[in-house]
MARTIKE-109203 format. One record per residue (C-alpha): residue number from 1; chain; residue in three letters; x, y, z. Coordinates in Angstrom, 1 decimal. Example, Ala and Ser with C-alpha at 12.3 -4.5 7.8 and 13.67 -1.06 7.14 Angstrom:
<rs>
<r 1; 'A'; 'ALA'; <12.3; -4.5; 7.8>> <r 2; 'A'; 'SER'; <13.7; -1.1; 7.1>> 
</rs>
This chain:
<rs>
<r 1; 'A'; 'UNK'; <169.0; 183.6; 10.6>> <r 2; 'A'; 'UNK'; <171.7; 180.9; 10.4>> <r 3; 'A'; 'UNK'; <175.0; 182.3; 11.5>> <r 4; 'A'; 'UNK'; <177.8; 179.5; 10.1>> <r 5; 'A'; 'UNK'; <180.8; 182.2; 11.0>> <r 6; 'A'; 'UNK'; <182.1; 184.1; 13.8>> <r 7; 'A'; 'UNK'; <185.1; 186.9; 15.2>> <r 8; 'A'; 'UNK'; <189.7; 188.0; 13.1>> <r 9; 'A'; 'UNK'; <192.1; 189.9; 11.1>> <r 10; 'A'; 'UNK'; <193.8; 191.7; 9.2>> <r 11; 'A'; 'UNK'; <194.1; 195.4; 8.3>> <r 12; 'A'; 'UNK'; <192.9; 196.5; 4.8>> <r 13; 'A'; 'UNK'; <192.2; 199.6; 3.0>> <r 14; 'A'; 'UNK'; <191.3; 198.6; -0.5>> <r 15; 'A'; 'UNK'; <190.9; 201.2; -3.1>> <r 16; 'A'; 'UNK'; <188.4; 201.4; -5.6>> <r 17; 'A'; 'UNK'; <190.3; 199.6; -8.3>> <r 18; 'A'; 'UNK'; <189.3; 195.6; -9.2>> <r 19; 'A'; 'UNK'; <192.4; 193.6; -8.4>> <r 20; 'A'; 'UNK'; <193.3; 190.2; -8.9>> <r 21; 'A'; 'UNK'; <196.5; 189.6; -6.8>> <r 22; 'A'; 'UNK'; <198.0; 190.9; -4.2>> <r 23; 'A'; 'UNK'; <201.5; 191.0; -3.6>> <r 24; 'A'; 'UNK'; <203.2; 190.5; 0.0>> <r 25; 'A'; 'UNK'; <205.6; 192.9; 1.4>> <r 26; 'A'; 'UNK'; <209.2; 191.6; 0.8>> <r 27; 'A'; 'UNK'; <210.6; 190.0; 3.6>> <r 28; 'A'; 'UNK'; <213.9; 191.7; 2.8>> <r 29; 'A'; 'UNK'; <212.3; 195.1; 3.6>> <r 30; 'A'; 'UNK'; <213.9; 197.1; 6.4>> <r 31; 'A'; 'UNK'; <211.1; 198.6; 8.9>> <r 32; 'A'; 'UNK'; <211.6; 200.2; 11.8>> <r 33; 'A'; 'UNK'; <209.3; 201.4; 14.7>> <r 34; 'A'; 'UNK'; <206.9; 204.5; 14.9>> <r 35; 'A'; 'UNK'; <207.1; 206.3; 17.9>> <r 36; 'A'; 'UNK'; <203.6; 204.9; 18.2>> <r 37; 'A'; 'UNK'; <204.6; 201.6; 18.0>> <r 38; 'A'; 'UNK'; <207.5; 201.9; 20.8>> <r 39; 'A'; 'UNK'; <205.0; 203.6; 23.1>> <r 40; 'A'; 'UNK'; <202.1; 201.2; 22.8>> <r 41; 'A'; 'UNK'; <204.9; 198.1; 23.1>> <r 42; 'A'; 'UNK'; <206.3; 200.0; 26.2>> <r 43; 'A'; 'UNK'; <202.9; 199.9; 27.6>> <r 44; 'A'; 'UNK'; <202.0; 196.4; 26.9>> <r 45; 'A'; 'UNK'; <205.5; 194.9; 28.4>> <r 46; 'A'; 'UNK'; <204.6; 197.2; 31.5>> <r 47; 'A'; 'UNK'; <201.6; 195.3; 32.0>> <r 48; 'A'; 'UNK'; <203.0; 192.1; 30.9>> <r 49; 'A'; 'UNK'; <205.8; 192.9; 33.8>> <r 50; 'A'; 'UNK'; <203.0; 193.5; 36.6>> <r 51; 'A'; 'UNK'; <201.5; 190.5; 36.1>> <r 52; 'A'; 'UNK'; <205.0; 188.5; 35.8>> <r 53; 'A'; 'UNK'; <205.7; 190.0; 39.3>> <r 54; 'A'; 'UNK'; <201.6; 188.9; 40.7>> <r 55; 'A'; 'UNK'; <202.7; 185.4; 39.1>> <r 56; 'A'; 'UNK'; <206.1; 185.4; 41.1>> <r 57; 'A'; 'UNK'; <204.9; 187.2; 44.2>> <r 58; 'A'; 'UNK'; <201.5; 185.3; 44.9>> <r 59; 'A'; 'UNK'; <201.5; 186.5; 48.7>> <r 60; 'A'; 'UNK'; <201.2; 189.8; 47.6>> <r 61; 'A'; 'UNK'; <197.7; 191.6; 47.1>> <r 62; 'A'; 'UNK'; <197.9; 194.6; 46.0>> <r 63; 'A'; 'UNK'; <195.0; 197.0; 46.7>> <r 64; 'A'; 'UNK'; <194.9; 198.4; 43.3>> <r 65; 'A'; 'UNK'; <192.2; 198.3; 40.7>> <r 66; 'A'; 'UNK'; <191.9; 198.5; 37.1>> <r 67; 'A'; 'UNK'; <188.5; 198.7; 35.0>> <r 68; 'A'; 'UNK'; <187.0; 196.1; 33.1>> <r 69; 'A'; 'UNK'; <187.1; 197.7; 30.3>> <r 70; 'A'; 'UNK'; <191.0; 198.9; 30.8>> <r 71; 'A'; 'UNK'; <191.9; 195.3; 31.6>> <r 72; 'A'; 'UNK'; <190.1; 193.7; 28.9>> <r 73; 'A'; 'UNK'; <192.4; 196.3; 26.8>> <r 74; 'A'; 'UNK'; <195.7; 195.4; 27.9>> <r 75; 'A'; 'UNK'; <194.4; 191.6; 27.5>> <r 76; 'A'; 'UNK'; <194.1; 191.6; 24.1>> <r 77; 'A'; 'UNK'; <196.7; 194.2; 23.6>> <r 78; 'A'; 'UNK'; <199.1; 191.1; 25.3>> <r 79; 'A'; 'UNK'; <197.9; 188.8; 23.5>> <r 80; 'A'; 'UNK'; <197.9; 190.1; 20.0>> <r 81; 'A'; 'UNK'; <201.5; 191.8; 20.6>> <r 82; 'A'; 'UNK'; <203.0; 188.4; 21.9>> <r 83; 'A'; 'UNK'; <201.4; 185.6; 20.0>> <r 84; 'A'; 'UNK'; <199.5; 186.9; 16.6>> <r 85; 'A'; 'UNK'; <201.3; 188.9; 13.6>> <r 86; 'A'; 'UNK'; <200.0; 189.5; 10.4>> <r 87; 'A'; 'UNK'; <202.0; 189.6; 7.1>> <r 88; 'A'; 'UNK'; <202.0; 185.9; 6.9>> <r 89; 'A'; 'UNK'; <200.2; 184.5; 3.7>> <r 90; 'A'; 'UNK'; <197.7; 181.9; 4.6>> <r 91; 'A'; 'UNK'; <195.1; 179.3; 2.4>> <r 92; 'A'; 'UNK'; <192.9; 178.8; 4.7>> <r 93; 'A'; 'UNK'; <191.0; 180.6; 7.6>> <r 94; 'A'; 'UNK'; <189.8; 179.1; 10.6>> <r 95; 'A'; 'UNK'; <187.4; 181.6; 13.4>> <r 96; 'A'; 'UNK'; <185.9; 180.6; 16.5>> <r 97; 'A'; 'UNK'; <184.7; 181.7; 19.7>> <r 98; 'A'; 'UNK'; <184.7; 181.1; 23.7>> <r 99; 'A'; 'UNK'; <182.8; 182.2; 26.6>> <r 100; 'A'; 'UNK'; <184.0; 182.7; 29.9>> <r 101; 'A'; 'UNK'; <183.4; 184.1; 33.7>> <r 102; 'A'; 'UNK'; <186.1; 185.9; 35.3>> <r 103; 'A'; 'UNK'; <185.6; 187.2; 38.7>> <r 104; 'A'; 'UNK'; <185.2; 190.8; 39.3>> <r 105; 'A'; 'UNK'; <183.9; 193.5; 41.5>> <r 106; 'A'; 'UNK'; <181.1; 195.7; 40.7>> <r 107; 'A'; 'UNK'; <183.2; 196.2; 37.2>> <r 108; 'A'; 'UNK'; <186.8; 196.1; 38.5>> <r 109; 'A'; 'UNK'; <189.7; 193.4; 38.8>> <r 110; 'A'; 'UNK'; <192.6; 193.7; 41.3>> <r 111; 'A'; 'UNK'; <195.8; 193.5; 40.2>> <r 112; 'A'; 'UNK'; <196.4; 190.1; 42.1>> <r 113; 'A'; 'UNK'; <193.9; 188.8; 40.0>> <r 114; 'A'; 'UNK'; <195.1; 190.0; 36.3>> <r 115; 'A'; 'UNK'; <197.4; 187.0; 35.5>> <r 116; 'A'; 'UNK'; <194.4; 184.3; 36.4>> <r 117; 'A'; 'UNK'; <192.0; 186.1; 33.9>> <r 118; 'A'; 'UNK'; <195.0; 186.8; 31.4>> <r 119; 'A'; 'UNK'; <195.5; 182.7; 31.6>> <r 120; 'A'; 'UNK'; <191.8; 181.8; 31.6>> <r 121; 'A'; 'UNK'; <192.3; 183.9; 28.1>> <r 122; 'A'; 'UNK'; <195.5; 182.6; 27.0>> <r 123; 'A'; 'UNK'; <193.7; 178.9; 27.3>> <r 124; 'A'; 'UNK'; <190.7; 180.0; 25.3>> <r 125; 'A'; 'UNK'; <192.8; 181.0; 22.5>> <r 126; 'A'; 'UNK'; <195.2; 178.3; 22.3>> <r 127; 'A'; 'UNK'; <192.5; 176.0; 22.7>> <r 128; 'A'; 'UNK'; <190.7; 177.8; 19.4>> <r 129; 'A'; 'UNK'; <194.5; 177.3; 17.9>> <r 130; 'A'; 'UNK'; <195.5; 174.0; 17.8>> <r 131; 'A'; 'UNK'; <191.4; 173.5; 16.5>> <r 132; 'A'; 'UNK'; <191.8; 175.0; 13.3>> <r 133; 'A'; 'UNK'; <192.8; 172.7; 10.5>> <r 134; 'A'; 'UNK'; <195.9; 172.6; 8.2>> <r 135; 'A'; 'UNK'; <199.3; 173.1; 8.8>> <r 136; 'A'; 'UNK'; <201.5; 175.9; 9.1>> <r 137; 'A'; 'UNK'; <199.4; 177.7; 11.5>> <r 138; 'A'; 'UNK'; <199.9; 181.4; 12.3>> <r 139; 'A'; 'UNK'; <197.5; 183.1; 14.7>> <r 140; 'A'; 'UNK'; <196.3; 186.6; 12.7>> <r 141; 'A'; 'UNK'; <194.3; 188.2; 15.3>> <r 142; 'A'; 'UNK'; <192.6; 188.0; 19.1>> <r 143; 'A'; 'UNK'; <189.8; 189.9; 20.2>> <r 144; 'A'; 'UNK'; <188.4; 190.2; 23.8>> <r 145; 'A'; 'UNK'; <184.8; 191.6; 24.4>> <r 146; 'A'; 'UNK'; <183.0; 191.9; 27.6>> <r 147; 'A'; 'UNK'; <179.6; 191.3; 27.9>> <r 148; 'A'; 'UNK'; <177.4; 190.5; 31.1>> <r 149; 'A'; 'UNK'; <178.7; 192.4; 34.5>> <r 150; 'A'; 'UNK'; <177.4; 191.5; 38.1>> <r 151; 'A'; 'UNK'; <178.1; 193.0; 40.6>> <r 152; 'A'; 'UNK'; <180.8; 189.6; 41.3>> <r 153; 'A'; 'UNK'; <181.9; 188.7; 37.7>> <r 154; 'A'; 'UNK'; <181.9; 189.6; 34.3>> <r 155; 'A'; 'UNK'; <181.4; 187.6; 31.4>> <r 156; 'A'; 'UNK'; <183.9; 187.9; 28.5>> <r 157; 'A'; 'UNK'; <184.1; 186.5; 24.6>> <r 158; 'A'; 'UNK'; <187.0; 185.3; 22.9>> <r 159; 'A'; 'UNK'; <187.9; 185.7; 19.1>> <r 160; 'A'; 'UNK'; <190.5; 184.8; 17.8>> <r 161; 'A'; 'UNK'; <191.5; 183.7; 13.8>> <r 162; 'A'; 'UNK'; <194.4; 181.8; 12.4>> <r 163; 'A'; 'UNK'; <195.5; 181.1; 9.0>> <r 164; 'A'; 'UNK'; <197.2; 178.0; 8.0>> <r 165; 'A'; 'UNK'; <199.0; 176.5; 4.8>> <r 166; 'A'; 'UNK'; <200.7; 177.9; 2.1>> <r 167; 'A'; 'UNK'; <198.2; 179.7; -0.9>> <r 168; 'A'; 'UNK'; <198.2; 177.7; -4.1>> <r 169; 'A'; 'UNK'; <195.9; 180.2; -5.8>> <r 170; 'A'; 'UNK'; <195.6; 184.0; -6.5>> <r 171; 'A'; 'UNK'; <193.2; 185.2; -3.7>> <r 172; 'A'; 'UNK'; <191.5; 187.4; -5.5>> <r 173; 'A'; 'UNK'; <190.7; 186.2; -8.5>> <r 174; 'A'; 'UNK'; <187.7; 183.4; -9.4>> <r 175; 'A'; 'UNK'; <188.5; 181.3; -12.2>> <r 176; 'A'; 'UNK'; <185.9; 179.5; -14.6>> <r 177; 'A'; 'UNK'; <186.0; 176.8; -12.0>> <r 178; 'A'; 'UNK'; <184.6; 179.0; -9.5>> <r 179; 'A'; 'UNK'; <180.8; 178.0; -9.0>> <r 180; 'A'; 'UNK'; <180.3; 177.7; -5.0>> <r 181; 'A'; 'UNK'; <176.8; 176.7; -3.3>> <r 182; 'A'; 'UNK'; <176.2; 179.5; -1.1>> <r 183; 'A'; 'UNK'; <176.3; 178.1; 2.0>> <r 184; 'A'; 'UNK'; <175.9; 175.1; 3.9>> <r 185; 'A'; 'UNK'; <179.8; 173.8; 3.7>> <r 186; 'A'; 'UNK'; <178.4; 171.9; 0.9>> <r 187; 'A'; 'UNK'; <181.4; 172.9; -1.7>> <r 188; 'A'; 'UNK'; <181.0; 173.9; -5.3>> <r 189; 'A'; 'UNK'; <178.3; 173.2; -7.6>> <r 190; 'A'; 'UNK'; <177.7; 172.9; -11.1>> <r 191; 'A'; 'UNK'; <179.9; 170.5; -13.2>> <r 192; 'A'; 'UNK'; <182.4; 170.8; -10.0>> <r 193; 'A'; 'UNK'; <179.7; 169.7; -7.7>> <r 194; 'A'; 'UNK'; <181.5; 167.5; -4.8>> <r 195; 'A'; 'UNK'; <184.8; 169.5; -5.2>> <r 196; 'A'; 'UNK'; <185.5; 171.8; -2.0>> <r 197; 'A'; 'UNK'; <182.9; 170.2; 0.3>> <r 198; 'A'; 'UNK'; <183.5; 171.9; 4.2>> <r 199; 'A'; 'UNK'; <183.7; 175.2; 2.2>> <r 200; 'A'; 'UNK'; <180.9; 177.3; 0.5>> <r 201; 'A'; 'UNK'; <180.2; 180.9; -1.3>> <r 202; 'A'; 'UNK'; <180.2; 182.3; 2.4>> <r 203; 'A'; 'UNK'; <183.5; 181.2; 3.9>> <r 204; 'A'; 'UNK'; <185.2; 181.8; 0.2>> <r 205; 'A'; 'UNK'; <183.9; 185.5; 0.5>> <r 206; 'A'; 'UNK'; <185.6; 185.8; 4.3>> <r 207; 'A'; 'UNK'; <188.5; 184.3; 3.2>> <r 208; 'A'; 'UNK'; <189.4; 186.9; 0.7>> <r 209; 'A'; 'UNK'; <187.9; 190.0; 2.5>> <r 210; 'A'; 'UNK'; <190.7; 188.9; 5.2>> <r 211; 'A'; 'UNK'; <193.7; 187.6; 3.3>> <r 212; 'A'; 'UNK'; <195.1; 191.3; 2.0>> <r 213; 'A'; 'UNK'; <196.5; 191.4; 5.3>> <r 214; 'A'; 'UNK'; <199.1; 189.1; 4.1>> <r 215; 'A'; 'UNK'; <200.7; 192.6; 2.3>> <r 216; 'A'; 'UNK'; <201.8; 194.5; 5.6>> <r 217; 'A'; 'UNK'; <205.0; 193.7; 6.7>> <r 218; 'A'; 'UNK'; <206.0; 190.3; 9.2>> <r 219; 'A'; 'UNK'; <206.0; 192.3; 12.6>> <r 220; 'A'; 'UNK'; <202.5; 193.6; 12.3>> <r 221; 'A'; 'UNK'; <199.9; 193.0; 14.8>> <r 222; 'A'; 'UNK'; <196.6; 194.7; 15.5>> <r 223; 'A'; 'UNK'; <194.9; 195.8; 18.5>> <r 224; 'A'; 'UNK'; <190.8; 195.4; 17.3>> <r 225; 'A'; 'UNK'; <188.1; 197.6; 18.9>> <r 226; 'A'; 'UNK'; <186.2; 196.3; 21.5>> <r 227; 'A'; 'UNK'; <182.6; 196.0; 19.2>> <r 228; 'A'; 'UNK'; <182.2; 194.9; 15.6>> <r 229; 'A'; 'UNK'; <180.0; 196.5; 13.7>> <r 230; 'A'; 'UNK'; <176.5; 195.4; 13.5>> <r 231; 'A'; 'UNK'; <175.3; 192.5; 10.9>> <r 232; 'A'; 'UNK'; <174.2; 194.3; 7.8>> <r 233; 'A'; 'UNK'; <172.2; 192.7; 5.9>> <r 234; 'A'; 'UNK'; <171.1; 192.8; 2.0>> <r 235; 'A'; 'UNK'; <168.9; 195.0; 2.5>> <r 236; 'A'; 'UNK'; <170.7; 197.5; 4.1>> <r 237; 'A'; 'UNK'; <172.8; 198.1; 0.1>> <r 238; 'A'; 'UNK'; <170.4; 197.6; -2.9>> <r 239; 'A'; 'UNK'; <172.4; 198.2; -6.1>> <r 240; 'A'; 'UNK'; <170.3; 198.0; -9.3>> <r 241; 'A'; 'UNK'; <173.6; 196.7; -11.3>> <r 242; 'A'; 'UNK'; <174.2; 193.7; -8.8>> <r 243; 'A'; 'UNK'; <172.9; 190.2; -9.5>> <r 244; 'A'; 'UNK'; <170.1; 189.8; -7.2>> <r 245; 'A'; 'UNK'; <169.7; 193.6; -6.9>> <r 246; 'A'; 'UNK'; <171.9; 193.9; -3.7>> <r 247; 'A'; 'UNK'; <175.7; 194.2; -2.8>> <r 248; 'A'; 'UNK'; <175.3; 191.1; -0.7>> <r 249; 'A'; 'UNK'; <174.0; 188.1; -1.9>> <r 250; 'A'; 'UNK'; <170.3; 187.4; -2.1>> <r 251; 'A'; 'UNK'; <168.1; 184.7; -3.8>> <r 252; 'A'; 'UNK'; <164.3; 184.3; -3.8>> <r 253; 'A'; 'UNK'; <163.2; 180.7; -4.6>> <r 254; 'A'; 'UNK'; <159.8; 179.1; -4.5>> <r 255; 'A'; 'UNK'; <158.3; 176.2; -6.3>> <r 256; 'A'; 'UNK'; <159.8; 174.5; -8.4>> <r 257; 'A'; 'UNK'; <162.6; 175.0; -6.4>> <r 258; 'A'; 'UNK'; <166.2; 175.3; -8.0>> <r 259; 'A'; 'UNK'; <167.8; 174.5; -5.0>> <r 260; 'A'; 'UNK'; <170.9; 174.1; -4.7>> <r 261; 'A'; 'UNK'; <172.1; 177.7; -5.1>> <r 262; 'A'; 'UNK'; <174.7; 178.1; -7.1>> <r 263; 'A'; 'UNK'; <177.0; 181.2; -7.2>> <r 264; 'A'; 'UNK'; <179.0; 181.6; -10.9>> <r 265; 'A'; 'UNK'; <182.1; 183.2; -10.6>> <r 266; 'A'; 'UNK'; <181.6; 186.6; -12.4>> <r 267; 'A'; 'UNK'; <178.9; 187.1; -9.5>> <r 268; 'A'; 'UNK'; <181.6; 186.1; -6.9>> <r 269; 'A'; 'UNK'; <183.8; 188.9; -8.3>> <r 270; 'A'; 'UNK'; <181.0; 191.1; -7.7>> <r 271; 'A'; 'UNK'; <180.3; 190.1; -4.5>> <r 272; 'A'; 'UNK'; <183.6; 190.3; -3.1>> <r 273; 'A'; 'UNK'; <185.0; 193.7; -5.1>> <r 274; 'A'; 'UNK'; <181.5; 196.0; -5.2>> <r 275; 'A'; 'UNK'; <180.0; 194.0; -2.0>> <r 276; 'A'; 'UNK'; <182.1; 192.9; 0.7>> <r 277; 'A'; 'UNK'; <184.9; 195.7; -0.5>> <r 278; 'A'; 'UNK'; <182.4; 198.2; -0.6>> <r 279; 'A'; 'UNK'; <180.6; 197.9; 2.6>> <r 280; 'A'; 'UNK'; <183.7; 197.3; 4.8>> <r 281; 'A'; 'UNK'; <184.9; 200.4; 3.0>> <r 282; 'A'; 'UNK'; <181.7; 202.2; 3.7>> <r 283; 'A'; 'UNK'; <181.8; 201.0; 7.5>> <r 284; 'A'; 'UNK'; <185.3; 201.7; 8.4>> <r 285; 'A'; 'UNK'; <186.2; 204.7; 11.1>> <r 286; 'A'; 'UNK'; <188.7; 207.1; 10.0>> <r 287; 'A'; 'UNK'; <192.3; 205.9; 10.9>> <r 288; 'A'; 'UNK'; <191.1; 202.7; 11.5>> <r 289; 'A'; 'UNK'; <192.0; 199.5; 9.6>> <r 290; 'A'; 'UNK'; <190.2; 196.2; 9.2>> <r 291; 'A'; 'UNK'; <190.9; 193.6; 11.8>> <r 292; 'A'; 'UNK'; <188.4; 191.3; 10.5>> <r 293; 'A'; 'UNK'; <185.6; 190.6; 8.2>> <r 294; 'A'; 'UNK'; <182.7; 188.2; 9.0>> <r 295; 'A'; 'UNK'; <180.6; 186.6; 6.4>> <r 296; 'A'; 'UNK'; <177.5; 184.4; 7.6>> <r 297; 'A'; 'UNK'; <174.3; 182.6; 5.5>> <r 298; 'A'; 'UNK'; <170.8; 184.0; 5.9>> <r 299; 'A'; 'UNK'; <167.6; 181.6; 5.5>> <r 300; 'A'; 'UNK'; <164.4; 182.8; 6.1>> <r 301; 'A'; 'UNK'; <161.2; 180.7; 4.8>> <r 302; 'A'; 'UNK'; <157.6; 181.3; 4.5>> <r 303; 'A'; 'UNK'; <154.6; 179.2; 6.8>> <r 304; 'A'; 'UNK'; <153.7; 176.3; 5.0>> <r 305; 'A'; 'UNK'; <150.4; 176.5; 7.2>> <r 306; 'A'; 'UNK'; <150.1; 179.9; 5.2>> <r 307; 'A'; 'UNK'; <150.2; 178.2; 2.0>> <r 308; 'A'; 'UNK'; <153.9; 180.5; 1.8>> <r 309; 'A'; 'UNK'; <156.5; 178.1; 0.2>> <r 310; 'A'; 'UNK'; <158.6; 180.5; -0.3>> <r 311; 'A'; 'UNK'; <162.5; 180.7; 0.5>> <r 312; 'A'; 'UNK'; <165.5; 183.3; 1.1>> <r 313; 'A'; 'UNK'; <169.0; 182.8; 1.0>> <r 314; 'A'; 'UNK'; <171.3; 185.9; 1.9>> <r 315; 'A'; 'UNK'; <174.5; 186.6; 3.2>> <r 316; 'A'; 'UNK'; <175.5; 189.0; 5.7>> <r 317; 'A'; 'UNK'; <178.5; 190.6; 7.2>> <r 318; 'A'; 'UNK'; <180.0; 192.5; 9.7>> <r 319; 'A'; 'UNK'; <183.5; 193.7; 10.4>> <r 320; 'A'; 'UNK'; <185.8; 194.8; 13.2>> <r 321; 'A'; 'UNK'; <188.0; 197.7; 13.2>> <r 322; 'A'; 'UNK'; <191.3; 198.8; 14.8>> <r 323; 'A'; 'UNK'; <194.5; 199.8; 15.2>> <r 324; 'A'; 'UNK'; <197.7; 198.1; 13.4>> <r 325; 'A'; 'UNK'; <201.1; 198.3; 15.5>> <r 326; 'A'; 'UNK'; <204.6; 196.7; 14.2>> <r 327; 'A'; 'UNK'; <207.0; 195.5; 16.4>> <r 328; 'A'; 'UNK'; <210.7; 194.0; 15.7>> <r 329; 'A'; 'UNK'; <210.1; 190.5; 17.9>> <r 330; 'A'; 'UNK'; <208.6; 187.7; 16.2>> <r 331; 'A'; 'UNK'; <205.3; 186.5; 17.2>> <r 332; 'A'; 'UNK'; <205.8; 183.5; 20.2>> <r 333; 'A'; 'UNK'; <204.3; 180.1; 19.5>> <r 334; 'A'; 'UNK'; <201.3; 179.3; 21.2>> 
</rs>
């Protein structure tokens, strides 16, 4: 399977209804703090305060410990609180990824050594951020994940997501105009074949299953589960009323070949509103919201030394939940 797309954003919970726009919470809105909000911010600044004071104080060790698992927490909980916000409306959507080795022991970190893992973080992310393209840039969401633990070091991920420029269209609505290739980068197809190259059906579809988060309020940040869900694929939701008989995109070709694939618009209504919408929906915990929605190109072909000629094009998605905080400060620039 070709994977084009990786880990960020944004809280949803769609209803069943078709719509076609979105609008943003106004700016002018007054909202204040849950009690939940002030608690999990007291928390964060707390942590953010011991490793100001390690920073300050490098002489002192400190013979405490924290988890993994609890640091990789208040990690992303930092980062998220102080740097990303959603609420901001965005045209395009930029994801990527880093790997790193932190030192640890047997699954813990001292307390001397949270602000050199917290920076070894920080760096990933900005370096992720000043990657993405276009302008106006706005991080949306950060996600840590730990992976590989030795007994002297632990391997950790980084997600993180940022959207930039302002929206000239309606997110979710596909116009006549909408024919996309369905992967590849290689842009739209039909008559408007060459328009849009460096996008494709795939990163149109994970655009718009993120952008809703533009509708909560400037102030709101998420704090995303450690784990996404895991890929599902189109066979995993077969619908009968669906265009290629599943809620995700699927095409069988063999010779003559019509390839390139092209995706018309009413299809990309389906496959965003009855497939993406539906399956996130499906998926999501109770009292969770969406952080972020991925949406990656299958291809699977047959053994030519078979005599199989065949060829399968898919999509496939996963998503990661959490929980959605609001705070009063602005998000800092990276």
């Amino acid at each position: 399977m070709l994977s084009l797309a990786v880990f960020v954003l944004a809280a949803i919970t769609y209803s069943c209804a078709k719509q076609d726009k979105t609008e943003p919470v106004s700016s002018t809105t007054k909202i204040s703090q849950s009690d939940a909000d002030i608690l999990i911010e007291n928390k964060i600044r707390a942590f953010k305060s011991k490793m100001e004071f390690q920073r300050e104080n490098p002489s002192y060790k400190s013979s405490e410990t924290m988890s993994v698992d609890s640091a990789v927490w208040y990690f992303k909980a930092a980062l998220n609180y102080t740097y990303a916000r959603a609420g901001v409306d965005f045209n395009y959507l930029s994801n990527d990824s880093a790997a790193i080795n932190v030192s640890t022991s047997n699954g813990e970190i001292t307390e001397s050594g949270l602000p050199v893992i917290y920076q070894q973080i920080l760096d990933s992310v900005r370096a992720i951020y000043n990657s993405a393209i276009g302008n106006d840039k706005n991080l949306l969401m950060v996600n840590v994940v730990p992976s590989e633990v030795s007994t002297s070091s632990t391997d950790l991920t980084i997600y993180a997501a940022t959207g930039s420029t302002t929206p000239t269209y309606i997110y979710g609505h596909f116009d006549e105009t909408d024919y996309w290739n369905w992967g590849l980068e290689l842009g739209k197809c039909g008559e408007y074949a060459g328009q849009e190259v460096g996008q494709d059906a795939s990163t149109v579809l994970q655009y718009r299953i993120n952008h809703p988060s533009v509708t909560y309020p400037p102030g709101t940040y998420f704090i995303p589960d450690e784990n996404p869900t895991r890929w599902k694929y189109y066979g995993d939701y077969p619908d009968a009323n669906s265009p290629g008989g599943y809620r995700l995109f699927y095409a069988y070709d063999e010779p003559p070949y019509t390839y390139p694939i092209c995706i018309p618009p009413e299809d990309m209504h389906y496959y965003l509103y009855d497939g993406l919408v539906y399956i996130m929906n499906d998926l999501k915990p109770a009292g969770k919201y969406l952080t972020f929605g991925e949406v990656v190109i299958g291809y699977v072909s047959g053994d030519p030394a078979n005599f199989e000629y065949w060829v399968k094009y898919s999509h496939e998605v996963r998503f990661t939940y959490g929980d959605k905080y609001f705070s009063v400060e602005p998000g800092e620039t990276l």
